[in-house]
N, C-alpha and C positions, 0 to 999 in steps of 0.2 A: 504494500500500500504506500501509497505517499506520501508527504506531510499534511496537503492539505484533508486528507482524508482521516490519517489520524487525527487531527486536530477536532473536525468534525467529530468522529467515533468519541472523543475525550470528552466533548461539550455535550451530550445527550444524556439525556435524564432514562436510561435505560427501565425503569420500569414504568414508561409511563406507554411505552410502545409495545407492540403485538409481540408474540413470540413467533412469527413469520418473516417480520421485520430482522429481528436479533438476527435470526437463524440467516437471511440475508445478508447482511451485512456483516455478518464471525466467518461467512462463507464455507457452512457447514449444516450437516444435517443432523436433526432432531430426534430419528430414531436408528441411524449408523451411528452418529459421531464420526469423530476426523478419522480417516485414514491411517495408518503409522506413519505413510511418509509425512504427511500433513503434520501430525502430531511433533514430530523429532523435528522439521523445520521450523515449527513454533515454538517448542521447548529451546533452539537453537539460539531463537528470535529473541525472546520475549523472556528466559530461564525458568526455571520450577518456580510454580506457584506456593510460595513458602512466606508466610511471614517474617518478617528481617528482624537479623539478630540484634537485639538490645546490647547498652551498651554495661557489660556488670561491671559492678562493683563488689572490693572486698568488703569482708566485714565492719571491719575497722569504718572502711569511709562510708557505710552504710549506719555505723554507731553515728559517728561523727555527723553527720546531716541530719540527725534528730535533733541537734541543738543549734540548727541554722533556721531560726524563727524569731522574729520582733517579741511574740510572746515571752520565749525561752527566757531572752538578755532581760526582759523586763524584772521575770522572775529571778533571775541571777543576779541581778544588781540590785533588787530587793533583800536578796539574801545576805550579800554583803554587807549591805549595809545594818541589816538585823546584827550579822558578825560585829561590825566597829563598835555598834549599842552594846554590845555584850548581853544580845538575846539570844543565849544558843539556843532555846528551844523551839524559837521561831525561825532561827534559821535553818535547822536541821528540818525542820519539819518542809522546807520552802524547798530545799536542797531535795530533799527525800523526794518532793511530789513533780518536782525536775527528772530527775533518775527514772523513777517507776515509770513518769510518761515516758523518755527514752528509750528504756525496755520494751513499754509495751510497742511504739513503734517501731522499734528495731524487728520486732518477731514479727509485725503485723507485715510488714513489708517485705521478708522472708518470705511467709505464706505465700503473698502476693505473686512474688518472684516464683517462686514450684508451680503455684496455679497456671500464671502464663507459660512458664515451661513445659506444662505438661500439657497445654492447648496447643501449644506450638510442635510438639513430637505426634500426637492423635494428628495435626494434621498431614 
């Protein structure tokens, strides 16, 4: 195809059209599907149809990105300054609920990470 054809195929609201059309314009059929050769020249073309690989991170800078929030600093320099008052039990307590959030996002985002990787291998 061409560019200007591609570009067209890119701008269309694909399910707003027939599946007559599609099948038209993929230049293919509905109850064969492509060909091999067809197929391996489009797999050639266009690569497997894969979700693209994210970008990981280690642990560490996954810990670390829990306490890159306007919230976090607010609470951490509350906390210090609880520390200069000589309130340790308000700042422990301020510290404490720093951490535990960290934690809990640190696992939460772990999950997350297996979830789309195991989306990503099923496909």
């Amino acid at each position: 195809m061409d560019q200007v054809a591609n570009a067209s195929l890119s701008a269309v609201a694909w399910h707003a059209i027939s599946v007559d059309e599609v099948m038209g314009r993929l230049a293919t059929d509905g109850a064969k599907g492509l060909n091999p050769a067809d197929a391996a020249a489009r797999l050639q073309q266009y690569g497997p149809n894969r979700l693209p690989e994210g970008k990981r991170r280690g642990p560490l800078a996954r810990l670390l990105a829990q306490f890159n929030n306007v919230l976090i600093y607010i609470l951490l320099g509350a906390g210090f300054i609880k520390l200069m008052l000589n309130l340790w039990v308000d700042a422990s307590v301020i510290f404490g609920v720093v951490i535990l959030n960290a934690l809990l996002g640190f696992v939460q985002e772990g999950k997350a990470e297996k979830a789309l990787e195991s989306i990503r291998n099923m496909l």
